[in-house]
C-alpha positions as CSV (number, residue, x, y, z in Angstrom):
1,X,53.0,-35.9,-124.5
2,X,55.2,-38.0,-122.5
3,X,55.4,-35.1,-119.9
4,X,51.8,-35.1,-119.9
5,X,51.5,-38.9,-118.8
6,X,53.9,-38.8,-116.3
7,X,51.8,-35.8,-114.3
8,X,49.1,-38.2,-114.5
9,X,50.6,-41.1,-114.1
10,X,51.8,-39.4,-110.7
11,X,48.7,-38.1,-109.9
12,X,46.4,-41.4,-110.4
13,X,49.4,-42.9,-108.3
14,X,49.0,-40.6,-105.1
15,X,45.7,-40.6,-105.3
16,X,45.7,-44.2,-104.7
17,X,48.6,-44.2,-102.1
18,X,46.6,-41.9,-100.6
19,X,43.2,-43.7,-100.4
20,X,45.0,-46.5,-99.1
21,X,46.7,-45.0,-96.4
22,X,43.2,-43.2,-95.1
23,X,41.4,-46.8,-95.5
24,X,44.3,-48.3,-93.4
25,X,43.5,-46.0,-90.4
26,X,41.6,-48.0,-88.1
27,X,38.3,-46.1,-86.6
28,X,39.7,-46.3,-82.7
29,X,40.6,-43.4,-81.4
30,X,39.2,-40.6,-84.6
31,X,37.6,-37.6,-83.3
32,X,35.3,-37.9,-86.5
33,X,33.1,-41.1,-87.8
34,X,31.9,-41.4,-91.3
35,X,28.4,-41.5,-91.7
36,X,27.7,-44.5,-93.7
37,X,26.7,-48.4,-93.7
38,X,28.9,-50.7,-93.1
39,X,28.9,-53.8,-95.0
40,X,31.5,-55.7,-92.5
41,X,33.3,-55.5,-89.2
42,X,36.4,-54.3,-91.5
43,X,34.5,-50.8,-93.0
44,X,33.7,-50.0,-89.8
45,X,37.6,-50.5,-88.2
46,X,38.5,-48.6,-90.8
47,X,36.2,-45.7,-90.3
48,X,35.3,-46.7,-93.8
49,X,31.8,-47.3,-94.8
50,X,30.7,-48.5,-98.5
51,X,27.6,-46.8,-98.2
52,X,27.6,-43.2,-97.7
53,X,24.4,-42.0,-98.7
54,X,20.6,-43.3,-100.0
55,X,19.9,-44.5,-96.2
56,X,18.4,-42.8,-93.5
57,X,18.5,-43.2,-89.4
58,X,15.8,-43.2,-87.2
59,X,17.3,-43.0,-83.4
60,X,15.6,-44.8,-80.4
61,X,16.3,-42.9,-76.8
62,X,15.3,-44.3,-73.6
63,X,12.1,-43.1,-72.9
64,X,9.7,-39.6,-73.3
65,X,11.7,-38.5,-70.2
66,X,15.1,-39.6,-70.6
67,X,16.5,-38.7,-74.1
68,X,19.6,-40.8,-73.7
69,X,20.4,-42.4,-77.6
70,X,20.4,-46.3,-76.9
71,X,19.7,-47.6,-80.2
72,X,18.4,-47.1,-84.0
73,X,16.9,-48.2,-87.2
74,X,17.2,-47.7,-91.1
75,X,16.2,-47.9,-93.7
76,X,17.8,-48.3,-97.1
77,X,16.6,-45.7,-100.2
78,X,14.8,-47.4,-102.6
79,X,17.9,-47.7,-104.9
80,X,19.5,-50.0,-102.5
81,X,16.2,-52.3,-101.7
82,X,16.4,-54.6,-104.6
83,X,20.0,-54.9,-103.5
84,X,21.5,-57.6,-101.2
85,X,23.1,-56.0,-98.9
86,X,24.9,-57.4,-95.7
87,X,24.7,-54.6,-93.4
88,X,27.0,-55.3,-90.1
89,X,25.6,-52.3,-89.1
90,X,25.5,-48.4,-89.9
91,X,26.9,-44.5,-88.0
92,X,24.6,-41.6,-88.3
93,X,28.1,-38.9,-88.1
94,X,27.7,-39.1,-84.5
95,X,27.4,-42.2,-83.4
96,X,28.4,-45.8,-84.6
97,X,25.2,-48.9,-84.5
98,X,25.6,-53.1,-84.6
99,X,23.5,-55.2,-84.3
100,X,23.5,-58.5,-82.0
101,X,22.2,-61.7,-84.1
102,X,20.6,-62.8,-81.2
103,X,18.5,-60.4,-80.7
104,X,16.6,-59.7,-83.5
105,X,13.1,-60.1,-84.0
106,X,13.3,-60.3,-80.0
107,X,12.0,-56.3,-80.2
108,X,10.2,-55.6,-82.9
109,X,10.2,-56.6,-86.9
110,X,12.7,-54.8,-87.7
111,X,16.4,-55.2,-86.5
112,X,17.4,-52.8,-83.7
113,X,21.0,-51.9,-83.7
114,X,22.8,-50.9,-80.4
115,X,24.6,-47.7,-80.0
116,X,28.4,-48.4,-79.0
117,X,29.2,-47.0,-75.6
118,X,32.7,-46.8,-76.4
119,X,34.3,-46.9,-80.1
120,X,38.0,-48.8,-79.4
121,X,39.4,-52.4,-79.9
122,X,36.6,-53.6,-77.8
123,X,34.0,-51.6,-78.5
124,X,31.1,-52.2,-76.5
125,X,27.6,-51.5,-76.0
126,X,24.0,-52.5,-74.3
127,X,21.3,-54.2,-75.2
128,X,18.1,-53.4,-72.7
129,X,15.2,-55.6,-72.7
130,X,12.7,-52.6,-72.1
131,X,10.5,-50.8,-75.0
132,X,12.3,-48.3,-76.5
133,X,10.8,-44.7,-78.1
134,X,11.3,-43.4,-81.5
135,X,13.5,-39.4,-81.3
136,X,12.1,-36.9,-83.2
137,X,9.2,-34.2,-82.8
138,X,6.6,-37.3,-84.5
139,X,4.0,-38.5,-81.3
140,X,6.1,-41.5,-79.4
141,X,5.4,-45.2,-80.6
142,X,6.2,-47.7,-78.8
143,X,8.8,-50.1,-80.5
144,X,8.0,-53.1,-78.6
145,X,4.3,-53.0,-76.8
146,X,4.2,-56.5,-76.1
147,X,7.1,-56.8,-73.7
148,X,5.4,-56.1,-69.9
149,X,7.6,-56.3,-66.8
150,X,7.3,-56.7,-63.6
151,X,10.6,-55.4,-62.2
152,X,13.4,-53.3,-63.6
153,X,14.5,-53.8,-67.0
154,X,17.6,-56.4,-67.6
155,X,20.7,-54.7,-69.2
156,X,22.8,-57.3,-70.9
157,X,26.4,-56.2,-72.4
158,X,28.2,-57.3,-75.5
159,X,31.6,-56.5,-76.7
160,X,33.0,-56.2,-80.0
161,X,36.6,-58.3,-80.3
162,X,39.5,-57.6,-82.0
163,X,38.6,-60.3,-84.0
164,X,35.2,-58.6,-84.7
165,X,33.2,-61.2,-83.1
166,X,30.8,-60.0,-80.4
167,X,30.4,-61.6,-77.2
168,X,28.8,-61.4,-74.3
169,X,30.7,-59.0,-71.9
170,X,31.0,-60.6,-68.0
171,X,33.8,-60.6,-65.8
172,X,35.4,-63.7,-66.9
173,X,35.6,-62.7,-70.4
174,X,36.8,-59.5,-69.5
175,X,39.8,-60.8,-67.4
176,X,41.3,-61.9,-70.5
177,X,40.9,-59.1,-72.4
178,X,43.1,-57.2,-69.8
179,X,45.8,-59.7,-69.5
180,X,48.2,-57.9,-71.8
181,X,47.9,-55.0,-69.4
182,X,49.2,-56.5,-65.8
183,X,48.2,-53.3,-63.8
184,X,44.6,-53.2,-65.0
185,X,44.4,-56.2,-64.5
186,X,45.4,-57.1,-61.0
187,X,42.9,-53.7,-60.1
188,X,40.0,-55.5,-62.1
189,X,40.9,-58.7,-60.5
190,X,40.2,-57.3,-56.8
191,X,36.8,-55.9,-57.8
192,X,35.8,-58.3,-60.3
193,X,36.1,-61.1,-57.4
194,X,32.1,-61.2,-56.6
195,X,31.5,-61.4,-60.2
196,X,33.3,-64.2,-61.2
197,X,32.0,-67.6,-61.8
198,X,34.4,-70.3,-59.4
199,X,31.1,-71.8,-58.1
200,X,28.8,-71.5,-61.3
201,X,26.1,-73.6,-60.1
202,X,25.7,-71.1,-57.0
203,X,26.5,-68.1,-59.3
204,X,23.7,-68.5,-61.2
205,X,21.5,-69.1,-58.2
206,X,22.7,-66.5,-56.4
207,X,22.4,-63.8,-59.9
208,X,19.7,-61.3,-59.8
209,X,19.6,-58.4,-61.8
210,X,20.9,-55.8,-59.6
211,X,24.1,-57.8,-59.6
212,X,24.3,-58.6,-63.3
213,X,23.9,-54.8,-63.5
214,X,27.0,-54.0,-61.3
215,X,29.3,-56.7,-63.1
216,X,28.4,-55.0,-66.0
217,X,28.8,-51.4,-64.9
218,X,32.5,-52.6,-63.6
219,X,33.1,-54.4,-67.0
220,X,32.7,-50.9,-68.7
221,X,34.6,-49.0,-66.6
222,X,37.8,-51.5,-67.1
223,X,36.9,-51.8,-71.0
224,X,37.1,-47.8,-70.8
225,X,40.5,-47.6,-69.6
226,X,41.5,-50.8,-71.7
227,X,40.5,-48.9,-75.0
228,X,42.4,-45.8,-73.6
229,X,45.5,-47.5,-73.1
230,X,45.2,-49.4,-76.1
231,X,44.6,-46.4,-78.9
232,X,47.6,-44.6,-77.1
233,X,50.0,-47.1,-78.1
């Protein structure tokens, strides 16, 4: 009997040592993302959603001709609707979804959340004020027919902080993210120089899309190499 309760006494033990040890590996880095809900910026570090199943995804791609992924929806099985559920945002197996508080309601009735560009210890992603189209062989709907422009859509980036706050992603911002890394650094700091704000008053004169697009692009690319460095450690 006592032989008995030791086995499983062992068993329950390294069962839990080893559900610890797989909710302790942060999400940076993994080859594989768990399809799931997230409830907080925590699941999702730790490649761990809470919810794993009675939700479904419905992606948003760029256009009819472009079928680039930018964004999704979902929506929560009816078990889950009577339910208060704080959802930080949500990954479909393939890609990982947040949403930015600011810009809900902005698109459409429903919440849009943003694909992440790059999954690292500042993830980051894009948020286009554009309508998007719904994926899928269904006709195309338009998630947003009120918003008309005149010019090219704006692209505004966000990043995700270690501290799992998002912010808006500019050069300025970025220059401190990159200060632990001196080479990176000094290379963003020579490219970065038409981008950053010493005269603000004529910076924001002087902004116009094309230009808020490049900082951005450049912000990326140093993010990029920034996560890359930073999961290899």
């Amino acid at each position: 009997m006592k032989k008995r309760f030791s086995i499983l006494a062992a068993f329950v033990l390294l069962t839990l040592l080893c559900r610890a040890q797989s909710d302790s590996v942060k999400i940076f880095g993994r080859k594989t993302l768990i399809a799931g809900v997230y409830t907080s910026y925590e699941e999702f570090e730790k490649n761990a959603p809470s919810i794993r199943e009675g939700f479904s995804v419905t992606r948003l791609i760029n256009s009819k001709e472009d079928s680039t992924v930018v964004a999704a929806l979902y929506q929560l099985n009816d078990s889950f609707k009577k339910k208060t559920i704080p959802v930080w945002g949500f990954c479909d197996g393939a890609f990982a979804y947040v949403k930015h508080p600011d810009v809900r309601g902005y698109f459409s009735k429903k919440a849009i959340f943003w694909k992440l560009e790059c999954v690292g210890p500042y993830s980051y992603f894009t948020v286009v004020t554009k309508p998007l189209v719904f994926a899928g062989p269904a006709p195309v709907q338009l998630v947003t027919a009120a918003l008309t422009f005149a010019s090219s859509p704006r692209v505004d980036g966000y990043v995700i902080a270690p501290d799992g706050k998002i912010k808006y992603a500019d050069a300025l911002s970025t220059e401190k993210y990159l200060s632990s890394q001196p080479a990176l650094l000094k290379a963003f700091q020579k490219s970065a120089e038409p981008y950053m704000p010493y005269d603000y008053g004529t910076t924001l004169e002087l902004e116009t899309d094309e230009l808020h697009a490049a900082e951005f692009a450049l912000v990326k690319e140093y993010l990029l190499k920034l996560n890359q460095v930073l999961t290899k450690e």
